[in-house]
C-alpha positions in Angstrom: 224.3 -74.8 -15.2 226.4 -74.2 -18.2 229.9 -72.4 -17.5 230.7 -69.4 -19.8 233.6 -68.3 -21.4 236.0 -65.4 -18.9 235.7 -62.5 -21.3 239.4 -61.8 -21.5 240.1 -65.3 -23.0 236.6 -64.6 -24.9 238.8 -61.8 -26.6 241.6 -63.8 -27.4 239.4 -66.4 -29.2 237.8 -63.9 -31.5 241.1 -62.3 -32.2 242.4 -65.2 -33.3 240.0 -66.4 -35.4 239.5 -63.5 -37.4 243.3 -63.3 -37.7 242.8 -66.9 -38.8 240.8 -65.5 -41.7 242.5 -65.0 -45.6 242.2 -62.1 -47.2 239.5 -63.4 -49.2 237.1 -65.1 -46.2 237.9 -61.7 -44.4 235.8 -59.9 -47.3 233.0 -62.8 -47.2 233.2 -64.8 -43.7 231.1 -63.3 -40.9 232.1 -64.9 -37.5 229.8 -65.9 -34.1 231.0 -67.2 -31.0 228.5 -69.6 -28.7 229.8 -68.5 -25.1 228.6 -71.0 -23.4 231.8 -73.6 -22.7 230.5 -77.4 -24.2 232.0 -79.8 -21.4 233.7 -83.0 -22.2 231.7 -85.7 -23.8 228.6 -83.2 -25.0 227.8 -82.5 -28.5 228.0 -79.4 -30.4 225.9 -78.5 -34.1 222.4 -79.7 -35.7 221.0 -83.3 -35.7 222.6 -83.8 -39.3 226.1 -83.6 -37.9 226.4 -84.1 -33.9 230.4 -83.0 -33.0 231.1 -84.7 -29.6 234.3 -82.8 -27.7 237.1 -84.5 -25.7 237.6 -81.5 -23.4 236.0 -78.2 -22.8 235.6 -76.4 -25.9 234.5 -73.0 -27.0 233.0 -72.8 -30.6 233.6 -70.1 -33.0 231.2 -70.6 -36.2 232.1 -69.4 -39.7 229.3 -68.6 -41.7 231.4 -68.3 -45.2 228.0 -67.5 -47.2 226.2 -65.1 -45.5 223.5 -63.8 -48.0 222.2 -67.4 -48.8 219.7 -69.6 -47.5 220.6 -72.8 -45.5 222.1 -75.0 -45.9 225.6 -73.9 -47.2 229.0 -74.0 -46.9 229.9 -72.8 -43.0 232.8 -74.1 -40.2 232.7 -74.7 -36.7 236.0 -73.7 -35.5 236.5 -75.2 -31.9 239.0 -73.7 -29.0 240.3 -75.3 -25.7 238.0 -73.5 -23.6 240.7 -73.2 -20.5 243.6 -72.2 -22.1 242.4 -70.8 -25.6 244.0 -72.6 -28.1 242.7 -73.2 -31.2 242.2 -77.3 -31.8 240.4 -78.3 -35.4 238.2 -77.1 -37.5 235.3 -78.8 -39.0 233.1 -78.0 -42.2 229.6 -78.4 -41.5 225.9 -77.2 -43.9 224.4 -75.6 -40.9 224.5 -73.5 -37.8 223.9 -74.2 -34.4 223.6 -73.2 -30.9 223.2 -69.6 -29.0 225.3 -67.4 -31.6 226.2 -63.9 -30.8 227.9 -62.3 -33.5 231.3 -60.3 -33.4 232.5 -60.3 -36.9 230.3 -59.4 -39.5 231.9 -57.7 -43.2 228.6 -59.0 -45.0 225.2 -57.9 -44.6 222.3 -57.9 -47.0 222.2 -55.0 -49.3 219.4 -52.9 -50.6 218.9 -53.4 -54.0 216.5 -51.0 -55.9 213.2 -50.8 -57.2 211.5 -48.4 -59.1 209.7 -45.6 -58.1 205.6 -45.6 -58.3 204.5 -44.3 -61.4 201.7 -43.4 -62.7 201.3 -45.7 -65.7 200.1 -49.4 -64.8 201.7 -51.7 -66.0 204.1 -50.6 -68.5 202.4 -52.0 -71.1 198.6 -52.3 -69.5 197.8 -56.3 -69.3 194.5 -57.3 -70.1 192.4 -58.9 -67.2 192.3 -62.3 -67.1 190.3 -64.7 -68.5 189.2 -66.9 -65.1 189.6 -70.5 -66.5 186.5 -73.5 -66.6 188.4 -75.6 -64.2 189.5 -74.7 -60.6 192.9 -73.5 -59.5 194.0 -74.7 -56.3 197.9 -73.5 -54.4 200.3 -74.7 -52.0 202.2 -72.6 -50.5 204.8 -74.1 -47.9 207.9 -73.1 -45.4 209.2 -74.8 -42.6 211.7 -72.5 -40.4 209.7 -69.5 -41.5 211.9 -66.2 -41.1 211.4 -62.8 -42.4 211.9 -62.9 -46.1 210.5 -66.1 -46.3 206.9 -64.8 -44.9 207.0 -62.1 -46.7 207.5 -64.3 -49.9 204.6 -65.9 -49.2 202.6 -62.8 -48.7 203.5 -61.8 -51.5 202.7 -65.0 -53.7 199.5 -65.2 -51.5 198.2 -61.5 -52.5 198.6 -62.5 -56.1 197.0 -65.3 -56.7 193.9 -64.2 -54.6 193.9 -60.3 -55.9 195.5 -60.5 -59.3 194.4 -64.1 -60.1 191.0 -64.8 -58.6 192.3 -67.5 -57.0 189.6 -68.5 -54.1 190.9 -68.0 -51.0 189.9 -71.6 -50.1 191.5 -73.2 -52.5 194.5 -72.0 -51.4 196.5 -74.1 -48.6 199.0 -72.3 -46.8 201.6 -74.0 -44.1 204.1 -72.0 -42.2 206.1 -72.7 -39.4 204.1 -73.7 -36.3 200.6 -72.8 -38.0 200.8 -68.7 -37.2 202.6 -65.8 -38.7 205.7 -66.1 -36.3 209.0 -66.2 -37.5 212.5 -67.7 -36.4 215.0 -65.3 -35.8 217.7 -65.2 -38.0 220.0 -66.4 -35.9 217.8 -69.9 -35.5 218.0 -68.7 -31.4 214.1 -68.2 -30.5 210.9 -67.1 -32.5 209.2 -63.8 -32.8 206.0 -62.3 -34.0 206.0 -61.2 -37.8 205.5 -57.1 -37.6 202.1 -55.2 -37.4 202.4 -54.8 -41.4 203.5 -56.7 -44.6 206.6 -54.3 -45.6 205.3 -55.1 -49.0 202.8 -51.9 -48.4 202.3 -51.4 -44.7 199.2 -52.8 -44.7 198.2 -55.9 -42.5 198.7 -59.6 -43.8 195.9 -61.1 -45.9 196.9 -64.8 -45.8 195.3 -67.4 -43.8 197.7 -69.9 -42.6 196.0 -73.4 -42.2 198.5 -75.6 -40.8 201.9 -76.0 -39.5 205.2 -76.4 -42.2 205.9 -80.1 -41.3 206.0 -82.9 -43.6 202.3 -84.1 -41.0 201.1 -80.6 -42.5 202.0 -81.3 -46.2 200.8 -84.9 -46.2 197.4 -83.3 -44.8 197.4 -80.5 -47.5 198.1 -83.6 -50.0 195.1 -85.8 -48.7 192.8 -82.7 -49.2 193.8 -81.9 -53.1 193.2 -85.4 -53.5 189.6 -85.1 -53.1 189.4 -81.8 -54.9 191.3 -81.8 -58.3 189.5 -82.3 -61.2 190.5 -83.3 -64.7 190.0 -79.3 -65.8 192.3 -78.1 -62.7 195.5 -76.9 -62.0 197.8 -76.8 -59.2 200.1 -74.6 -58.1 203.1 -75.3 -55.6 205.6 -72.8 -53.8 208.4 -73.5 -51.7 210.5 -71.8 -49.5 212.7 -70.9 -46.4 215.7 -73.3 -46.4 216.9 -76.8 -48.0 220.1 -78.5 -49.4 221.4 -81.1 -50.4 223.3 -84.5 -49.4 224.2 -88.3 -50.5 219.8 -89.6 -50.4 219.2 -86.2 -52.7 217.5 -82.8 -52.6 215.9 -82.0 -49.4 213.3 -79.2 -47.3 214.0 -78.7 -43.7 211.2 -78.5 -41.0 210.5 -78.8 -37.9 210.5 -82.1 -35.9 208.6 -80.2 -33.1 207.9 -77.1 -31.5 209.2 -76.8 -28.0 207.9 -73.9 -26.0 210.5 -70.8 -24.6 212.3 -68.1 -25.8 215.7 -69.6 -26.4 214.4 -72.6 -28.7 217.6 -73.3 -30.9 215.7 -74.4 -33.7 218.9 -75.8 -35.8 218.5 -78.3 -33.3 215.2 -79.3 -34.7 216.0 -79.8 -38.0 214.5 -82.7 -40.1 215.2 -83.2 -43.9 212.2 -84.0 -46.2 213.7 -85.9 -49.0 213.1 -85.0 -52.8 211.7 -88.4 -53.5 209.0 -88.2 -50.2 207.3 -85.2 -51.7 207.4 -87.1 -55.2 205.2 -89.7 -53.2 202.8 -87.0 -52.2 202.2 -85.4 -55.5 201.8 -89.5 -57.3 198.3 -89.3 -54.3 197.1 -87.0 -56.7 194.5 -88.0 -59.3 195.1 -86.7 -62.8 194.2 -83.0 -63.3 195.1 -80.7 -66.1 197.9 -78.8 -65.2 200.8 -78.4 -62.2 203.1 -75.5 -61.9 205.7 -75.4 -59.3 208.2 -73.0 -58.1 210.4 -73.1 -55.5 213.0 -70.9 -53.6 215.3 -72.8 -51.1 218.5 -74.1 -51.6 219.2 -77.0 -53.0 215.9 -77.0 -54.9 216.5 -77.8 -58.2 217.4 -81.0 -57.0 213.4 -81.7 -57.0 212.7 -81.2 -60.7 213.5 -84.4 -61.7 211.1 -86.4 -59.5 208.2 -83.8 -59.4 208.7 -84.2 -63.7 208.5 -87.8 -62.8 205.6 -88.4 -60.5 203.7 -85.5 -61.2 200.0 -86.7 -62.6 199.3 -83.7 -64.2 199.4 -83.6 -68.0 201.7 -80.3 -68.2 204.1 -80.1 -65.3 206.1 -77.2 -65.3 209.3 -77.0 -62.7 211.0 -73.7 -61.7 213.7 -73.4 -59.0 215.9 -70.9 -57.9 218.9 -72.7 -57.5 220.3 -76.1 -59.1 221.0 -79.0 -57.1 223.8 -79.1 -54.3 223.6 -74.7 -54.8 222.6 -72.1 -52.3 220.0 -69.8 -52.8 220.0 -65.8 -51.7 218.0 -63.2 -49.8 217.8 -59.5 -50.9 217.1 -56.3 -49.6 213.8 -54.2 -51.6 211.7 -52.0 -50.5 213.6 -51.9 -46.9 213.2 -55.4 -45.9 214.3 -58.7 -46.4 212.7 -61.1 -49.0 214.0 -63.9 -51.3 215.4 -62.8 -54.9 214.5 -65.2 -57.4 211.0 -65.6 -55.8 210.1 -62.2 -55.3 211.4 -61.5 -58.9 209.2 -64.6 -60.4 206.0 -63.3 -58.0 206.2 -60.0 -58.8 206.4 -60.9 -62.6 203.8 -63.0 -62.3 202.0 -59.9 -60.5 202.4 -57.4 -63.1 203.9 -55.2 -60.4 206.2 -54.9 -57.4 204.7 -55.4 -53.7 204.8 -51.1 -53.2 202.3 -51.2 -56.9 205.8 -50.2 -58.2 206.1 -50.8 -62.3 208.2 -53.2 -63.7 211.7 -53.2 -64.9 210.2 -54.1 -68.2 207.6 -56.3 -69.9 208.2 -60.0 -69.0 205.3 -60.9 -71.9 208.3 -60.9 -74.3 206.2 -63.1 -77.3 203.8 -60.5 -77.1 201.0 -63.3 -76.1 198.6 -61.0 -74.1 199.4 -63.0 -71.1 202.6 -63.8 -68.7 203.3 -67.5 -68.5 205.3 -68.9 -66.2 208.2 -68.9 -68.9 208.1 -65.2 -69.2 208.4 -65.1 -64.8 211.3 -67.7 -65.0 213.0 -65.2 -67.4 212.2 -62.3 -65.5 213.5 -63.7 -62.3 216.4 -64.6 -64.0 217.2 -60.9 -65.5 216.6 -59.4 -62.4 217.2 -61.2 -59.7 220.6 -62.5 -57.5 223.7 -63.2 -59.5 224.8 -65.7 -56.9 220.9 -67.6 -58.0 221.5 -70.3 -60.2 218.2 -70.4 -61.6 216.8 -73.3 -63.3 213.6 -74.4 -64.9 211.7 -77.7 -66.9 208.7 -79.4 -67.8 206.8 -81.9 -69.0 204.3 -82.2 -71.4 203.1 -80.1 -74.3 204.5 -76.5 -74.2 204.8 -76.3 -70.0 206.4 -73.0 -70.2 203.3 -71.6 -71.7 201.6 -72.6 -68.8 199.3 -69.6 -67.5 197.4 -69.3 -64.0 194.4 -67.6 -65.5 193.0 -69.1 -69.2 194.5 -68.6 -72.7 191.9 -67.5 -75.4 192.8 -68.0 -79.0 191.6 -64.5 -79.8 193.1 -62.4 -77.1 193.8 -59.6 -78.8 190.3 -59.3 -79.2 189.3 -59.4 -75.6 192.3 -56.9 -74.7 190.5 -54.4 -78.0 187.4 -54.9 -76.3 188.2 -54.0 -72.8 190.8 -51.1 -73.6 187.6 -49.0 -75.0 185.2 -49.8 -72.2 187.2 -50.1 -69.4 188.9 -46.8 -69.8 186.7 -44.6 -67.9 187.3 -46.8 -64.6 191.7 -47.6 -65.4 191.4 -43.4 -65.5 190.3 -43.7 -61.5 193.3 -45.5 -61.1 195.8 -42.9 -63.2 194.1 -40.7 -61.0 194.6 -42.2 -58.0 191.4 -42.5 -56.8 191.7 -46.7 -56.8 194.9 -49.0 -56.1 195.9 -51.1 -58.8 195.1 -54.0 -56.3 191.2 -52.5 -55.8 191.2 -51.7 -59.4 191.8 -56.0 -59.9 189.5 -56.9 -57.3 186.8 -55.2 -59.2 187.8 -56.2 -62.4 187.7 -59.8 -61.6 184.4 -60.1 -60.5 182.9 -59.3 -63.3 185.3 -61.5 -65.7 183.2 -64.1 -65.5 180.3 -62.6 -66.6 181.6 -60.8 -69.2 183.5 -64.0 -70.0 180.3 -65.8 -70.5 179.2 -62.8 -72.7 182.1 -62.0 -75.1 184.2 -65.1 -75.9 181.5 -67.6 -77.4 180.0 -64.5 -79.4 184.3 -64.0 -80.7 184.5 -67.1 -80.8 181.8 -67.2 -83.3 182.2 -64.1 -85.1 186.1 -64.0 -85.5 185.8 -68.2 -86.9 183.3 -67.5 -89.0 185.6 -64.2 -90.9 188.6 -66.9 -90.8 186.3 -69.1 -92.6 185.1 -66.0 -95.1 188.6 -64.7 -95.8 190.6 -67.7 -95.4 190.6 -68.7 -99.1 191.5 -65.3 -100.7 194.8 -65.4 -98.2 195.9 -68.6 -99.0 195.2 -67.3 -102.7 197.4 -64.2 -102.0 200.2 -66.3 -100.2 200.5 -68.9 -102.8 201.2 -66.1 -105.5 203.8 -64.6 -103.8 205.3 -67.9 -102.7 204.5 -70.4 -105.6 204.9 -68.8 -108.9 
């Protein structure tokens, strides 16, 4: 049975090592203490860095930056468990053991978002044109907590409600396989609550397997079989990462022991940069892969997704460069990832709450928001401590879309302003969700896809073709005389 600290020399330890604290770290640091006493010759901290003590030790851990994702800079600072004196400390990526906090000067901080209005979105976007080819998603995290599941929600909402995206084609792995989170402190699990705190209502996603590297190769061997020269891929990330001397890495779980005191640091299993890179070179070649991800350390994958990716237009967004920590936020009340919820919600045309926008991210005025335009938008509005970071491959990956881009979109946005008005009023009116209002919308796209575009297509060429020669005529005496 392990021994436990006497709480009067408990009290001297944390004394001490706050006092040990600078001025600076005591504005930054928050401090835990593990009271259980590590006997001589056992180990303390995760698989990636195993401390072994010469004595009996008590272990006060420094987390010195609190708002990020793991891993990132922290300390284990150890003390002679019989006496209290302090004997080393050691600098370490990630936490470990029972951790019962007792110092804490930083906590994650609401950060605002406006109110619902009444206009939707602020300007109106046009529906979507629903591509030819399919559009399949995978969406991954491996020590699943709070923020990072409702992330995913989040992502997982849009692509099916906004985008059209079939719920089928869409793999999602979390965790162990169900919506339970780890605790923040990595001590034990818990169930996510009754409701998304997006917009109290339940979760729509459908996990399909567990957030393991045996869960992505799975998801891998199934898009094999599926894409299509036509299709595109999209890839989401999150929970926690970093990086080390092989490269950019994932954590996940190595297994899944049963209990309610699972410390799940000790579980911890790096998934390499260059391993996914082998996963996405399975793929056949399809048309198009966009990628985004959120945990630290993740810009260190750019270069080898740009590398192996199959696709021909790769586009690579992160929220973080390489060896860099990425960071949590407070909106709407709960706990969620900046840069990704920023990029979603851009992406979305609207906050989780139906909230407007902080402004337009279609900034070229192209009718639709690329994944350029939610890169800068998640950039403008999301953490300062982000260091977000973004590339591509092939021809114009930032204007990468998830729905289709139609040469004469401002004629399918004129079109659908005048007829669709009647029904957007039900909306102003509050009579239909903006979500409901997309739903709808979207299921008659393709009909009316079918209907309008080849008839524009036809019509708007054929007045190019008319009217061409008297502008050129025009230009070239303004220009050439």
């Amino acid at each position: 049975m392990p021994r436990e600290i006497e709480p009067t020399l408990l009290e001297h330890i944390k004394r001490h090592a706050v006092g040990r604290l600078t001025p600076a770290e005591a504005q930054k640091t928050n401090l835990s203490v593990n009271r259980r006493i590590f006997e001589k010759g056992e180990q303390v901290g995760p698989p990636t860095q195993r401390i072994t003590v010469n004595e009996p030790t008590l272990v006060v851990f420094a987390d010195d930056d609190p708002l990020a994702n793991w891993g990132h800079p922290c300390r284990y600072m150890l003390y002679d468990a019989e006496h209290g004196n302090f004997r080393q400390e050691i600098q370490a990526r990630l936490p470990s053991g029972k951790l019962e906090a007792f110092f804490q000067p930083i906590a994650l901080k609401p950060i605002g978002v406006p109110p619902v209005g009444i206009y939707w979105p602020r300007p109106r976007r046009c529906p979507i044109i629903i591509p030819d080819g399919n559009r399949y998603a995978l969406l991954f995290a491996g020590f699943t907590m709070q923020r990072h599941l409702n992330d995913i929600e989040f992502c997982y909402r849009t692509l099916v409600n906004t985008y059209a995206v079939p719920p089928e084609n869409i793999i999602t792995l979390s965790f162990n396989g169900t919506l339970t989170v780890v605790n923040d402190d990595w001590l034990g699990s818990s169930p996510a609550p009754a409701v998304w705190p997006g917009d109290g209502t339940p979760y729509q996603m459908v996990i399909n397997g567990q957030g393991t590297l045996a869960g992505l190769q799975n998801a891998f061997a199934q898009l094999a079989t599926r894409l299509g020269p036509k299709d595109l891929l999209f890839i989401h990330t999150n929970n926690h990462g970093d990086t080390d001397n092989t490269g950019a890495f994932l954590g996940y779980p190595a297994a899944f022991p049963g209990g309610s005191g699972v410390d799940w640091g000790n579980e911890w299993v790096n998934l390499y940069a260059s391993t996914f890179g082998q996963m996405l070179q399975t793929l056949p070649k399809y048309r198009a892969l966009v990628t985004m991800m959120e945990q630290c350390g993740s810009g260190g994958f750019g270069p080898t997704i740009l590398e192996t990716s199959t696709a021909a237009q790769t586009s690579f967004a992160a929220a973080c460069v390489a060896g860099a920590s990425s960071y949590g936020a407070t909106y709407l009340g709960a706990p969620w990832d900046a840069f990704a919820y920023q990029w979603i919600a851009a992406l979305a045309g609207q906050y989780p709450n139906g909230s407007p926008l902080a402004s337009n991210p279609d900034t070229d005025g192209s009718f639709v928001v690329d994944v350029g335009d939610c890169f800068n938008y998640a950039q403008a509005n999301g953490s300062a401590l982000d260091s977000p970071n973004s590339s591509g491959a092939g021809t114009n990956p930032g204007k990468l879309v998830l729905a289709e881009v139609y040469t004469f979109a401002w004629f399918w946005c004129w079109l659908f302003t005048t007829y669709n008005e009647p029904y957007y009023e039900r909306v102003l009116a509050g009579k239909l969700t903006q979500t409901e209002f997309m739903q709808r919308m979207n299921k008659v796209v393709p009909d009316l896809k079918k209907m309008i575009i080849p008839e524009a297509d036809k019509t708007l060429g054929a007045l190019r073709h008319k009217l061409g020669p008297e502008m050129k005529r025009a230009l070239e005496a303004v220009f050439d005389k």
